[in-house]
Structures are given as structure tokens and as C-alpha cells.
C-alpha positions in Angstrom: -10.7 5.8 0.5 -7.4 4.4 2.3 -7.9 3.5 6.1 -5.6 6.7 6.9 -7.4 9.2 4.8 -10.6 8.0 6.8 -9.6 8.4 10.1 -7.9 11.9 8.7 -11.6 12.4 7.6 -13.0 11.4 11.1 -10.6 13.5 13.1 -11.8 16.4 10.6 -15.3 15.9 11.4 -14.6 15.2 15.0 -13.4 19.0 14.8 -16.2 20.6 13.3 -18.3 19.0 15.7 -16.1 19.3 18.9 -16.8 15.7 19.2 -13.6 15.3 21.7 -14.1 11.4 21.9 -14.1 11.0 18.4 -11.0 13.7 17.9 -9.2 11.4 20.1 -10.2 7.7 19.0 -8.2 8.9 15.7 -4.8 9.2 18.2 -2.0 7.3 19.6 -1.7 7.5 22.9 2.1 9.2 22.6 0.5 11.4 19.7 2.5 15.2 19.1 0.8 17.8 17.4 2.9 20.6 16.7 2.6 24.4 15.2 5.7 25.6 14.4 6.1 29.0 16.5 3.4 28.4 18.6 3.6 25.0 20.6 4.6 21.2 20.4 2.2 19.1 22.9 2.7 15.3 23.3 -0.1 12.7 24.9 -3.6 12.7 24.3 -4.6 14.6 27.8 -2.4 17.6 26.4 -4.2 16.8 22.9 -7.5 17.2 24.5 -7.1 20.2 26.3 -6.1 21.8 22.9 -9.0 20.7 21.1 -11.4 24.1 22.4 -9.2 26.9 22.8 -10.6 29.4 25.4 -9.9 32.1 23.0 -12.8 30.9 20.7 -16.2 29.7 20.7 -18.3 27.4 19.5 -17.1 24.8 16.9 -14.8 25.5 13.7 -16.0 25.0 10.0 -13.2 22.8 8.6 -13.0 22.7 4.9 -10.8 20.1 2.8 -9.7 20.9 -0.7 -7.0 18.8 -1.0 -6.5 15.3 0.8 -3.2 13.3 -0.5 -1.8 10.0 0.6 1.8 8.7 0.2 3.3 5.7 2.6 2.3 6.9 6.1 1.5 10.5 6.0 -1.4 11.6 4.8 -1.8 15.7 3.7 -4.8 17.9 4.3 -5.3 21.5 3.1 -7.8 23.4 3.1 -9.5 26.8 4.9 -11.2 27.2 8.8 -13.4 29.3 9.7 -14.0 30.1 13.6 -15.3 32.8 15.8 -13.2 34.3 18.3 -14.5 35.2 21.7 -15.9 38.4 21.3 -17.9 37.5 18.2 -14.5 38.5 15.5 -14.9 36.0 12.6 -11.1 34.2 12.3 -10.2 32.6 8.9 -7.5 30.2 8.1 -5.8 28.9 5.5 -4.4 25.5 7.0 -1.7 22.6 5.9 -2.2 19.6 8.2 0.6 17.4 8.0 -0.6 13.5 9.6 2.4 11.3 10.4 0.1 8.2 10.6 1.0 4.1 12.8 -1.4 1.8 11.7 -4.3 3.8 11.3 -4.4 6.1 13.7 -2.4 9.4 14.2 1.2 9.4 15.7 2.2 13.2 14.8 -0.1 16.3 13.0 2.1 19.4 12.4 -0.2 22.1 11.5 0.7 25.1 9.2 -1.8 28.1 9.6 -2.3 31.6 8.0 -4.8 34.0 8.6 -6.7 34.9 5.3 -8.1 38.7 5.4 
């Protein structure tokens, strides 16, 4: 495995374990992470307070099925599975998107869908 499909797979498992120092060893320090629609944050602080959303609990159950490589950017798809405050069981279809500068993660844009 390429250097920046493992530290896509660390930042993966960092999530399911919401392991915030290992979420953010995987980051630049000017990293963005945007969802279209939704929001564009840029820095790790703003990256870290992202990481547990108050509208959910626990940790989410990240599933790759695909993981592709070309130059710098490094593709992940795949489905999430998370439970909403409240006990509602949320899942996702998800397209991460990794910009990646040398090894670590300048820019994630994250495509989600709810799957019913």
C-alpha cells in the first residue's frame, strides 16, 4: 500500500474510533475539508471540532469499498453507519475526495447521501 493510501487508511480508523489525535496526525496544519452545501473549514482546530458532531453519538462505522490512488489524491468510497442523538440509525453512502502533500492530507472534500 502507497504511503497516502495508509495514512487515508489511518485517518479512516482514527474515525471509527474517535481517536482525535490520530484523525489529526494524518493533517496539515492549513488542511480544508469541505462538503459542498454544507461547510468549508480550514486549520486543524476547526478540523477537530468537526470530528464528533453534537448531533450524534458515539463513533461511526466507516466502511471502504473502493480505495484508488492517482498522483496526489487518493479516492475513498464506501458506506457510514452512525447513530443520531436520539437513538435514529443514520446511513451514508460517502465519496471522500483526499488532496494529499507529502503524506499527509492538505484538502478532503466529502460527498454524502443518505441511504434509506
Amino acid at each position: 500500500m502507497s504511503n497516502n493510501k495508509d495514512t487515508v487508511r489511518q485517518y479512516l480508523d482514527g474515525f471509527n474510533a474517535s481517536d482525535h489525535e490520530r484523525i489529526l496526525a494524518c493533517l496539515t496544519d492549513d488542511v480544508e475539508w469541505e462538503l459542498p452545501g454544507a461547510f468549508h473549514l480550514v486549520g486543524k482546530a476547526a478540523f477537530d471540532g468537526e470530528i464528533e458532531n453534537d448531533a450524534f453519538e458515539g463513533s461511526p462505522v466507516i466502511t471502504v469499498t473502493r480505495l484508488v490512488e492517482e498522483n496526489d489524491v487518493v479516492v475513498a468510497e464506501g458506506k457510514v453507519q452512525t447513530r443520531k442523538k436520539g437513538g435514529d440509525v443514520l446511513n451514508l453512502a460517502f465519496c471522500d475526495v483526499f488532496l494529499m502533500e507529502h503524506g499527509l492530507i492538505r484538502k478532503l472534500t466529502s460527498y454524502l447521501m443518505e441511504v434509506k
